[in-house]
Backbone bond lengths (Angstrom), bond angles and torsions (degrees), N, CA, C in turn:
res aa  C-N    CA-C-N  psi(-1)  N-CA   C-N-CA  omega(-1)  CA-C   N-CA-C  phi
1 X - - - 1.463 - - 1.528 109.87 -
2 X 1.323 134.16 166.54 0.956 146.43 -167.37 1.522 107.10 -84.74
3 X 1.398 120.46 134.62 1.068 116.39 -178.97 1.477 123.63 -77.65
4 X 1.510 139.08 126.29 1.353 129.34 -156.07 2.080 104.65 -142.16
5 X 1.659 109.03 89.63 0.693 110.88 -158.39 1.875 109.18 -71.40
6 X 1.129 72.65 -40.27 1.624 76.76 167.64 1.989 142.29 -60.63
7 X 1.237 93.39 -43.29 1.375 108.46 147.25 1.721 125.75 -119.75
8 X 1.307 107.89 84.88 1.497 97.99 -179.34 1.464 118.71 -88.59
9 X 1.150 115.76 149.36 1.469 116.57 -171.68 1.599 109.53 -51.13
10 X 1.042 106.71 -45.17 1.537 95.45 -174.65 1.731 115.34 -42.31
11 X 1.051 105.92 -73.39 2.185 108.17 161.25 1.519 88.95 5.03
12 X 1.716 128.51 -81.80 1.122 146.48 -109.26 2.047 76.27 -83.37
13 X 1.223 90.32 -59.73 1.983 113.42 -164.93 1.600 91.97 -43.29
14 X 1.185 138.37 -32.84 1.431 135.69 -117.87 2.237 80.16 -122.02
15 X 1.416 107.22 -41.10 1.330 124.19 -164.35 1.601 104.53 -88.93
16 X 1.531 122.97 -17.15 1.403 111.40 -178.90 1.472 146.30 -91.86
17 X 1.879 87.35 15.80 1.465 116.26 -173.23 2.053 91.25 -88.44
18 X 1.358 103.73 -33.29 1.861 92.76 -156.46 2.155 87.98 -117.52
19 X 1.494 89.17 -1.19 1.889 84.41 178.37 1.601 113.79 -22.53
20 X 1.180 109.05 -97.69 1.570 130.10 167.08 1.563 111.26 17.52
21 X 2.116 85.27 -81.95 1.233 112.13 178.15 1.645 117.46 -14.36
22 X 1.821 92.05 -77.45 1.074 134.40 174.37 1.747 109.22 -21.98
23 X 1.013 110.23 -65.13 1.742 116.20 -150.77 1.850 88.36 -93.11
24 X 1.511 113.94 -29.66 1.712 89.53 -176.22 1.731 106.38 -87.08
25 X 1.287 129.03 -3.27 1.565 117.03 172.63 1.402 101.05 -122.60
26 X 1.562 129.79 12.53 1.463 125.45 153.78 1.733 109.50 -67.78
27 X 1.288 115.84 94.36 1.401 89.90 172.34 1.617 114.89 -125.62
28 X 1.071 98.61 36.59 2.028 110.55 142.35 0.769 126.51 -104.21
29 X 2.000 135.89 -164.91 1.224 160.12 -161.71 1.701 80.36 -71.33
30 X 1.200 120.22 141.47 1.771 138.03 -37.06 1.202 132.49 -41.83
31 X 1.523 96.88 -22.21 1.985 100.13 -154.90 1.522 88.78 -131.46
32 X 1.432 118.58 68.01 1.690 118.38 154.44 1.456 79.72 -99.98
33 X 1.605 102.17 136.59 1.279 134.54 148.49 1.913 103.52 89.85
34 X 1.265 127.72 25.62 1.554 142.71 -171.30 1.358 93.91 -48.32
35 X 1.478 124.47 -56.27 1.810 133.43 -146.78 1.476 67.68 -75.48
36 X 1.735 126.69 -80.15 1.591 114.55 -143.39 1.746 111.77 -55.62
37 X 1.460 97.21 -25.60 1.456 86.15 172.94 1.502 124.77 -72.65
38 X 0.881 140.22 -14.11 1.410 166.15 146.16 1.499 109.93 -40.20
39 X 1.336 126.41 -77.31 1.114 121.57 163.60 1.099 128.99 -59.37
40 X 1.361 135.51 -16.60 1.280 133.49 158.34 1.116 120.48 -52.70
41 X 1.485 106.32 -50.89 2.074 103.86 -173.89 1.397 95.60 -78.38
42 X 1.192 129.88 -20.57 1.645 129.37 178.58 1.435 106.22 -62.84
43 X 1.293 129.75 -27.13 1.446 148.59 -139.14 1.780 99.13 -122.39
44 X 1.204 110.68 -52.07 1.412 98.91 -178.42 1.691 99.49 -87.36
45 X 1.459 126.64 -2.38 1.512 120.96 164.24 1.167 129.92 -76.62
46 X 1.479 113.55 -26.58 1.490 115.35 137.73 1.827 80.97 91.02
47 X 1.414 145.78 30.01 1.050 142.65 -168.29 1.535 114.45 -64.67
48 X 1.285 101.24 148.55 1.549 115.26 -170.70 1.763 118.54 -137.74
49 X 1.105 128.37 174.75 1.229 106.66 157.85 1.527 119.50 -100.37
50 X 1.543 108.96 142.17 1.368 142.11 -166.08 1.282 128.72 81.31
51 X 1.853 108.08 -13.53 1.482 96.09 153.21 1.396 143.31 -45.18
52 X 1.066 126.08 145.04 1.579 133.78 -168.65 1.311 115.49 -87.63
53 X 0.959 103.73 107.86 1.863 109.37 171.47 1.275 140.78 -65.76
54 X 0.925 172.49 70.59 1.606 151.03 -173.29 1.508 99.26 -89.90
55 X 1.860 108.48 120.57 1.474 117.70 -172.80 1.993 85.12 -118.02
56 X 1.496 120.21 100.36 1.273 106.30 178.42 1.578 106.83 -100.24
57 X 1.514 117.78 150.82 1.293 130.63 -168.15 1.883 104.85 57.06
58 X 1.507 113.93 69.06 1.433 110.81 -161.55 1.583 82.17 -89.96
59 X 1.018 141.35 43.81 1.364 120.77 -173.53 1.699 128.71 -15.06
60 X 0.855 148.49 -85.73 1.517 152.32 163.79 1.586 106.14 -93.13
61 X 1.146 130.09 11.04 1.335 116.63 157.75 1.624 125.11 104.81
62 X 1.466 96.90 -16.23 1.490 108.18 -169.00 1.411 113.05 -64.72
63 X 1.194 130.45 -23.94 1.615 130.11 174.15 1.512 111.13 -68.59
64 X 1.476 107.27 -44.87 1.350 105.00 178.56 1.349 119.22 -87.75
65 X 1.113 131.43 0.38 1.655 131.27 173.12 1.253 107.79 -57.70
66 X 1.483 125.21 -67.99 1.244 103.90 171.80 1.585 138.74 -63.86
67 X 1.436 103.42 -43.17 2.120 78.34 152.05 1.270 133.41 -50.28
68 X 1.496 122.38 -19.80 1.405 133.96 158.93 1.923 113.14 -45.90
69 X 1.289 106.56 -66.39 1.306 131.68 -174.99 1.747 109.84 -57.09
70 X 1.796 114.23 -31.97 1.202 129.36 172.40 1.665 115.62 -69.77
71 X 1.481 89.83 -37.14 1.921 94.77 -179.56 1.235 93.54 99.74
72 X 1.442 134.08 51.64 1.210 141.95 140.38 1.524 126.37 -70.09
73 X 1.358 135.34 118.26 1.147 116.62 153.04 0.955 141.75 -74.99
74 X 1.550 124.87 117.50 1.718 137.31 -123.24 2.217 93.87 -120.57
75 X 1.027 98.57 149.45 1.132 113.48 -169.11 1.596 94.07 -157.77
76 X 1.393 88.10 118.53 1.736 85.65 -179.85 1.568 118.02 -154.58
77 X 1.662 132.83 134.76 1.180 156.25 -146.66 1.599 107.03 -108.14
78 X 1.124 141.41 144.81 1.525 159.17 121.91 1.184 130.91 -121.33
79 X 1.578 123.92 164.13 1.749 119.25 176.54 1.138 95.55 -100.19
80 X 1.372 135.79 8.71 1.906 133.23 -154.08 1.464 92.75 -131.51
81 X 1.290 113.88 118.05 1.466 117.12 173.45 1.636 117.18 -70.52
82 X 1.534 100.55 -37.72 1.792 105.47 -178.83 1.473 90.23 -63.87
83 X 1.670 132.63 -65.73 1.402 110.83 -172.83 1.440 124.30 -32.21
84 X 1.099 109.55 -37.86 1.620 111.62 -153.67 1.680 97.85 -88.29
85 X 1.501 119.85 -4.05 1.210 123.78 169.96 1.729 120.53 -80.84
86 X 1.703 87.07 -64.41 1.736 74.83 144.44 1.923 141.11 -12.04
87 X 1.350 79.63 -78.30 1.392 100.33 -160.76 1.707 99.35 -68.76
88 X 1.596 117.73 -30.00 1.127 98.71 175.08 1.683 124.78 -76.84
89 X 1.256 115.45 4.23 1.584 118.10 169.23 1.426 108.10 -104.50
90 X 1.413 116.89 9.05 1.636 106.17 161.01 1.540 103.89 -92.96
91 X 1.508 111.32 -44.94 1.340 112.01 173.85 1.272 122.31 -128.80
92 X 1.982 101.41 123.82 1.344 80.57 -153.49 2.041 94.28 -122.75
93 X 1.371 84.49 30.45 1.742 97.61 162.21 1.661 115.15 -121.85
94 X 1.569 116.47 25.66 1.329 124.32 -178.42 1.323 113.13 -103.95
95 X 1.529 145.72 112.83 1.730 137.39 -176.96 1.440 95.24 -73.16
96 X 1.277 99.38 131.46 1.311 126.44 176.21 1.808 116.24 -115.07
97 X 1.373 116.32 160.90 1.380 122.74 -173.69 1.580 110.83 -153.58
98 X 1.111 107.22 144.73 1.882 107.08 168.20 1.445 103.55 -94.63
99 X 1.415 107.71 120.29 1.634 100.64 -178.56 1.269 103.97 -158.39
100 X 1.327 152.69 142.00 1.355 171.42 133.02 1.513 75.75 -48.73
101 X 1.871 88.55 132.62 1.751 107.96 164.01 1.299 126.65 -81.43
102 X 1.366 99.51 -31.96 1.411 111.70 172.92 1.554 116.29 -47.11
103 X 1.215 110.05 -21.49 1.849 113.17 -173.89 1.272 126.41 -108.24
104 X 1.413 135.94 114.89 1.304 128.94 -172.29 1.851 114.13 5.75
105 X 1.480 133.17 149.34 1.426 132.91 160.36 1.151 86.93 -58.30
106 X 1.659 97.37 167.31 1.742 118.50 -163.57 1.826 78.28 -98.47
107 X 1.130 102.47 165.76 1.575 111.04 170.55 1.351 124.63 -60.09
108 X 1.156 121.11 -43.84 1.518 108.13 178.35 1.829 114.72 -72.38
109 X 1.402 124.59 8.67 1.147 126.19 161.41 1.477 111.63 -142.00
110 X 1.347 98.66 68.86 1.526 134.80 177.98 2.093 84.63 -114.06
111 X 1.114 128.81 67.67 1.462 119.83 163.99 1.507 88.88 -158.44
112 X 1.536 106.37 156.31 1.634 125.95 163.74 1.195 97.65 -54.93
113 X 1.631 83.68 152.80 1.720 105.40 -178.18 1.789 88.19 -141.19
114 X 1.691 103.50 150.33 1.111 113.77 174.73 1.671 111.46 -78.00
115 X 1.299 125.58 -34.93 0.730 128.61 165.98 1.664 108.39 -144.42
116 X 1.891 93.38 159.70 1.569 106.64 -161.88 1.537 85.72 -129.94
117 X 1.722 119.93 112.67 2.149 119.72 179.90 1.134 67.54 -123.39
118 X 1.760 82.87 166.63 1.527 123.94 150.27 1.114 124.10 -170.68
119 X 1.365 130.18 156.27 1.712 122.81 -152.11 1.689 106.42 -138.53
120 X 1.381 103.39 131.00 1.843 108.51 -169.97 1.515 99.32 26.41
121 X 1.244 122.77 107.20 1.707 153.12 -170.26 0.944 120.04 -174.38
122 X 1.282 125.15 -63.08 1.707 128.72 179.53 1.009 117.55 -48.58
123 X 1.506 120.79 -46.34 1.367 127.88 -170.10 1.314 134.80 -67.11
124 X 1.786 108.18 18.30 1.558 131.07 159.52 1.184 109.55 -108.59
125 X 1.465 124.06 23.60 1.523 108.54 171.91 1.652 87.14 -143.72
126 X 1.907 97.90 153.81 1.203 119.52 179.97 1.755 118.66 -76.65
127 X 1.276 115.74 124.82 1.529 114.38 -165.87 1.590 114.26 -32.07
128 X 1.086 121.65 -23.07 1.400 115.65 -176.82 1.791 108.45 -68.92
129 X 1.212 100.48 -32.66 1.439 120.49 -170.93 1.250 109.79 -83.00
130 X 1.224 121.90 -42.09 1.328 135.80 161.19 1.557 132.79 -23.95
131 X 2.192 80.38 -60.41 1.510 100.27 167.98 1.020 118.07 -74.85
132 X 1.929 133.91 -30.77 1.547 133.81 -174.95 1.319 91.08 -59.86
133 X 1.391 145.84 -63.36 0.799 154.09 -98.82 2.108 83.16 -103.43
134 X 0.938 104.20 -97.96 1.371 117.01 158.02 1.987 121.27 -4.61
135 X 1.024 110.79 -71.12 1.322 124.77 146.47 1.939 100.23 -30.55
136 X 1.210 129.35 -91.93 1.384 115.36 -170.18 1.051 118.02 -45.24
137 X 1.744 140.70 -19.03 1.100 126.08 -176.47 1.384 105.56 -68.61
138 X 1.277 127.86 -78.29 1.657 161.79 149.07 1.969 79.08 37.56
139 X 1.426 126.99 -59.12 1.554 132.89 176.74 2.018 119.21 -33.00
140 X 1.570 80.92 -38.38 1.781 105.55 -170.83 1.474 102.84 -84.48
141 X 1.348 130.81 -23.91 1.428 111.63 -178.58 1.384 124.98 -91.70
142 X 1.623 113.40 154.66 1.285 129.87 -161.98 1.831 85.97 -85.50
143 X 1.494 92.04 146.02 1.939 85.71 172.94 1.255 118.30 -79.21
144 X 1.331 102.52 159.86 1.796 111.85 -143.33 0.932 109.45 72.35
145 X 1.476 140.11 -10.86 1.821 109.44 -172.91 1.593 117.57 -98.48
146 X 0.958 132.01 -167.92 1.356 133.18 -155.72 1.333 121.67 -172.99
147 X 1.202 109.22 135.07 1.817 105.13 -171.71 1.602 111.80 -113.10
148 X 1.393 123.84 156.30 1.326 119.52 -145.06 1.445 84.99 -170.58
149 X 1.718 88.87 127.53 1.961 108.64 -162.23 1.413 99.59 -121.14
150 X 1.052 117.33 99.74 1.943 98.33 161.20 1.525 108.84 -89.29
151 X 1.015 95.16 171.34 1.397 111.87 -174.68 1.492 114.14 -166.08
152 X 1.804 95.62 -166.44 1.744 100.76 170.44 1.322 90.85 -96.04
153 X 0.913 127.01 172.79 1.569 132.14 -167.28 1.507 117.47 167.91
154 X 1.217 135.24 171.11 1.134 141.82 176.54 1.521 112.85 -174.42
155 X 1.122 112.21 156.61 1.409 136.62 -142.38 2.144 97.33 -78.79
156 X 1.390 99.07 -52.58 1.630 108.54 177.40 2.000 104.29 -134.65
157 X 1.301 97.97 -156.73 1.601 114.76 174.02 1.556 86.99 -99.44
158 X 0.906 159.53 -52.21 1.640 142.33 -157.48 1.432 110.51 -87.55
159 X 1.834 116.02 -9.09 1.631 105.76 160.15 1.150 125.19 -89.51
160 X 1.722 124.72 -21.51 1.328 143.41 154.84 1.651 97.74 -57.30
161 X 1.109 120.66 -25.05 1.989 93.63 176.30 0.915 116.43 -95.84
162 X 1.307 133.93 -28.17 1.424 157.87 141.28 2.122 98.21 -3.47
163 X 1.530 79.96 -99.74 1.584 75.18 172.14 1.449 127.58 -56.40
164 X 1.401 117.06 -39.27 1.338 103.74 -175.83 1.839 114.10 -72.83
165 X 1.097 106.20 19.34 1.831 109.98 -175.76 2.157 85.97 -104.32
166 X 1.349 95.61 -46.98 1.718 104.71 172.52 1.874 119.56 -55.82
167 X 1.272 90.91 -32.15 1.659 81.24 -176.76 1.327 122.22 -87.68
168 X 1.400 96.91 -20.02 1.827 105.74 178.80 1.650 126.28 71.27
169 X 1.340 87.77 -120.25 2.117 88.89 167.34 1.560 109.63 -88.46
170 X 1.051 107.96 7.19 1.894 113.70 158.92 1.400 130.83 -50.37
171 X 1.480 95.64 -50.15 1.896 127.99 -160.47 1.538 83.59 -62.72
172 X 1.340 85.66 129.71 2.234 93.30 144.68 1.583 90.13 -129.70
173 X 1.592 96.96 154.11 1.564 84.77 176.73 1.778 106.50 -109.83
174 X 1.442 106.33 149.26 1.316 99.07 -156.37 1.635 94.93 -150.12
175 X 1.050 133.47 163.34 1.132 154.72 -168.27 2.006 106.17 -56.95
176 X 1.307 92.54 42.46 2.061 97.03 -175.88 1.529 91.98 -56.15
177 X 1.786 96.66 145.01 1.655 107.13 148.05 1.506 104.96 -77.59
178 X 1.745 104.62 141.90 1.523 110.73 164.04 1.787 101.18 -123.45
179 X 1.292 109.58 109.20 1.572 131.36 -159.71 1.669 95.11 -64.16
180 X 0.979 121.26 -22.33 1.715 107.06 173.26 1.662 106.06 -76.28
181 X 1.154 113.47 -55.16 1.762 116.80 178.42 1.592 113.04 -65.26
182 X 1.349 104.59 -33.88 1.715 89.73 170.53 0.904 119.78 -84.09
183 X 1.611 144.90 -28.79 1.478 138.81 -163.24 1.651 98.96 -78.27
184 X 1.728 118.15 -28.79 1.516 107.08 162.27 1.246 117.20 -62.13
185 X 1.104 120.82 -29.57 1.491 111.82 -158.98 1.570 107.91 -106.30
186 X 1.348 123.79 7.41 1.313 111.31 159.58 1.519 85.74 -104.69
187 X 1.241 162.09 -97.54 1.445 151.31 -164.19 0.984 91.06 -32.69
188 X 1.456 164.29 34.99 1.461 142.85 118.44 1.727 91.20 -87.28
189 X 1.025 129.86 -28.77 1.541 122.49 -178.57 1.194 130.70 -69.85
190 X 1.743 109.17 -18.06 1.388 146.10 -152.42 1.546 121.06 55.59
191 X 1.679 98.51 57.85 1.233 99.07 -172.02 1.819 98.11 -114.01
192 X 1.293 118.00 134.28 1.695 101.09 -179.45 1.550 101.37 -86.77
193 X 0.951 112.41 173.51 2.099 125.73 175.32 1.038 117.30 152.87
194 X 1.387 95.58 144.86 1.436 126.75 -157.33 1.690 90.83 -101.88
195 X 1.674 113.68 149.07 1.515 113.92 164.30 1.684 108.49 -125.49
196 X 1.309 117.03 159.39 1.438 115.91 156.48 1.301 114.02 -166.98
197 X 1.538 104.98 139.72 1.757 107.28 -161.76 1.591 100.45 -92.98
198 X 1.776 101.12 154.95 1.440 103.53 -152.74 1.616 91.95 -122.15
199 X 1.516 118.25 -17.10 1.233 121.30 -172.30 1.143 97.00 -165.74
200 X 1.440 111.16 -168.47 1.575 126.83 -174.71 1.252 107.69 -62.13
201 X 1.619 119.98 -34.52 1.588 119.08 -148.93 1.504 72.03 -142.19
202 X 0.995 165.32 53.67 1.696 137.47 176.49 1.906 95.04 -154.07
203 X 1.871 112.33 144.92 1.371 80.34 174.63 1.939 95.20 -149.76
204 X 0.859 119.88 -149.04 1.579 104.45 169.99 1.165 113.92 -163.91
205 X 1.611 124.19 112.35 1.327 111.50 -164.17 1.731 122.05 -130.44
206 X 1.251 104.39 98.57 1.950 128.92 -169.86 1.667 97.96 -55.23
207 X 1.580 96.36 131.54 1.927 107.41 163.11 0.913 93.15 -128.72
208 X 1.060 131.82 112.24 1.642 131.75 147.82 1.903 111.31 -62.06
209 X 1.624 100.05 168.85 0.995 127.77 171.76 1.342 120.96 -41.07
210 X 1.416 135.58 94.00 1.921 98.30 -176.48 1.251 145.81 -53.81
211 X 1.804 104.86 122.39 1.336 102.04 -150.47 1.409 96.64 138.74
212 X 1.200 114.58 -64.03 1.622 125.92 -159.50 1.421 118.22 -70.01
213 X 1.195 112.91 -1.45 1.636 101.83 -175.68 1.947 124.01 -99.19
């Protein structure tokens, strides 16, 4: 895997004993609004049973439980082995893999997926990376399908200061989407997408299939 000094998996290994914990009684900057963000990408996925999932960086599982609960067939990625332990006793009919996203899919999820989510992930890689990254999926989807990123995010640079003047000794600064500079810069990539903010800091952003929008 790629070496990532800045976020190294271990952090992740070290965080997936109290994760959970963490995100349902965190309720400031990072994770104001986690559940609505959750249901949002659940919501614009439109889940069914036997649609195909790709949940990448599922950390403990919580994004994909409810496509689980829908009758999705779930296929799901982490760089953190304890996460992916987790997540494999919430679901324990979901194929799972250890994989850095940044690197080609591993072979046995080398197939279309109806849909490609993922939830607070992106926001350790620099927009350029963002887009490489993004760009390789686009190969993996079934037509009609569509991939859908939440994240931390914010609307411009003056709503990211906004809160980050609010959070104080909270803030780390970290690789935020700012939805005015990215939606140019993947349509400078020829990528189409849709954005919409879900909270102060949280935002959700749909690619369809090309073609599909």
């Amino acid at each position: 895997m790629p070496e990532n000094d800045i976020f190294p998996a271990s952090d992740f290994d070290d965080w997936a004993e109290t994760y959970d914990r963490s995100v349902a009684d965190w309720q400031a900057f990072p994770f104001t609004g986690y559940d609505d963000l959750l249901k949002t990408v659940l919501r614009l996925a439109e889940p069914r049973p036997g649609l195909s999932v790709l949940d990448l960086g599922t950390g403990t599982g919580n994004l994909a439980l409810p496509f689980a609960r829908a009758g999705c067939d779930l296929w799901c990625t982490d760089f953190s082995e304890p996460m992916l332990a987790k997540a494999r006793q919430k679901l324990p009919a979901a194929h799972f893999v250890l994989h850095d996203l940044r690197l080609p899919l591993h072979a046995g999820f080398q197939r279309p997926f109806d849909r490609i989510v993922s939830a607070y992930v992106f926001h350790h890689f620099e927009l350029d990376e963002k887009i490489r990254v993004l760009r390789g999926l686009f190969p993996h989807l079934a037509p009609g399908g569509r991939i859908i990123i939440g994240d931390i995010a914010f609307q411009d640079a003056a709503a990211m200061e906004k809160v980050k003047l609010a959070a104080g000794g909270e803030w780390e600064d970290e690789f935020y989407w700012l939805a005015d500079e990215a939606l140019a810069a993947l349509r400078e990539a020829g990528i189409q997408a849709e954005y919409s903010q879900v909270s102060s800091c949280a935002g959700v952003f749909v690619l369809p299939a090309p073609g599909g929008l």
